[in-house]
C-alpha positions in Angstrom: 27.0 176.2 -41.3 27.2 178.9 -38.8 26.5 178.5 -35.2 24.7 182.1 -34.9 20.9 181.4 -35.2 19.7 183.9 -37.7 16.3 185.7 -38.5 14.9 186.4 -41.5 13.6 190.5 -42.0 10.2 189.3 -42.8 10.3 187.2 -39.6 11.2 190.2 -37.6 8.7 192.5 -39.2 5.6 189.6 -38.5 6.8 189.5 -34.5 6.8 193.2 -34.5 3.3 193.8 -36.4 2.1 190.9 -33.9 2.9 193.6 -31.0 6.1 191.3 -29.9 8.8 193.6 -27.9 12.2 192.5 -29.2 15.5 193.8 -28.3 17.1 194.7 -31.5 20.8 196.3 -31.5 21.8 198.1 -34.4 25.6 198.3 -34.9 25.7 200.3 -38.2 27.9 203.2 -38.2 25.9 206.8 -37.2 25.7 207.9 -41.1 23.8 205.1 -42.0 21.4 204.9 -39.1 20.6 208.2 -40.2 19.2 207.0 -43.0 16.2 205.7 -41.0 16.5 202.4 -38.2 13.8 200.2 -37.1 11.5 201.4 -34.6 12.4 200.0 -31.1 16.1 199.1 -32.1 19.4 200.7 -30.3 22.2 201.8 -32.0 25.7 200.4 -30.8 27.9 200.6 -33.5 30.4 197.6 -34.2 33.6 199.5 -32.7 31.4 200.9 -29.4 30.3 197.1 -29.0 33.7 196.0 -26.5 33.0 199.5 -24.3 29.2 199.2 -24.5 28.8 195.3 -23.4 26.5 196.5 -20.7 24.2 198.4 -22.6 23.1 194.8 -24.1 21.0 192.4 -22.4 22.3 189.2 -20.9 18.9 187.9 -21.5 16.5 187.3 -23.6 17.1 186.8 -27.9 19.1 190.1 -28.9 18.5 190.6 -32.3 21.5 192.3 -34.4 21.1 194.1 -37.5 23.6 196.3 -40.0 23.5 197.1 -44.0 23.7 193.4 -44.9 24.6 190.7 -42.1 28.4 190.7 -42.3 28.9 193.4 -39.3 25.8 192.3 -37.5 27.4 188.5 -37.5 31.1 189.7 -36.4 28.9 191.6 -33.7 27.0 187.9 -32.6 30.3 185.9 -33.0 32.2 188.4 -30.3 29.1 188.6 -27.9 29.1 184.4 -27.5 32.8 184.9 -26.2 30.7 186.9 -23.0 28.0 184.6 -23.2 25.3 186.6 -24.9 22.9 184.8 -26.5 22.1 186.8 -29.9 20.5 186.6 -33.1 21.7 188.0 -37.0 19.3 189.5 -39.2 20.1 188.1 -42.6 20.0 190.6 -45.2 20.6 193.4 -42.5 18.8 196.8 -43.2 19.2 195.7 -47.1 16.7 192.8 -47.2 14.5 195.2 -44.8 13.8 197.9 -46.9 13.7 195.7 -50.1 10.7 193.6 -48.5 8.6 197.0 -47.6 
């Protein structure tokens, strides 16, 4: 059982529709982020985390997302060492598009 709370793609897409701001980092690399984000989301990508820890919020759920969840996870399990409070998208970008 992982210790990383996660969020389902259809859970993010309701708080979103539902006019919720969330603060979504994206740490795919800039090749696949070209092939289209979600609205509202940053991109860090995974190697850029360590030198970018101040771009992400200290507060507040941080919701990470990539293709599928492994990157996004790795990215959640290294910000908890800094005390970061964050969330994975299961499925990543994946689940997202399949669920459209």
């Amino acid at each position: 059982m992982s210790l990383i709370p996660e969020i389902d793609p259809s859970e993010v897409k309701r708080r979103l529709l539902a006019g919720e701001t969330l603060q979504m980092i994206d740490v795919r690399e800039d090749d696949e982020v070209a092939q289209g984000m979600i609205s509202g989301a940053v991109h860090i990508p995974l190697g850029q985390i360590p030198d970018r820890l101040h771009e992400i919020p200290k507060e507040g759920e941080v919701i990470m997302i990539c293709r599928s969840g492994g990157r996004s996870m790795r990215a959640c399990q290294f910000l908890l060492q800094y005390g970061i409070e964050c969330t994975n998208m299961t499925g990543g970008m994946l689940r997202w598009n399949e669920e459209d």
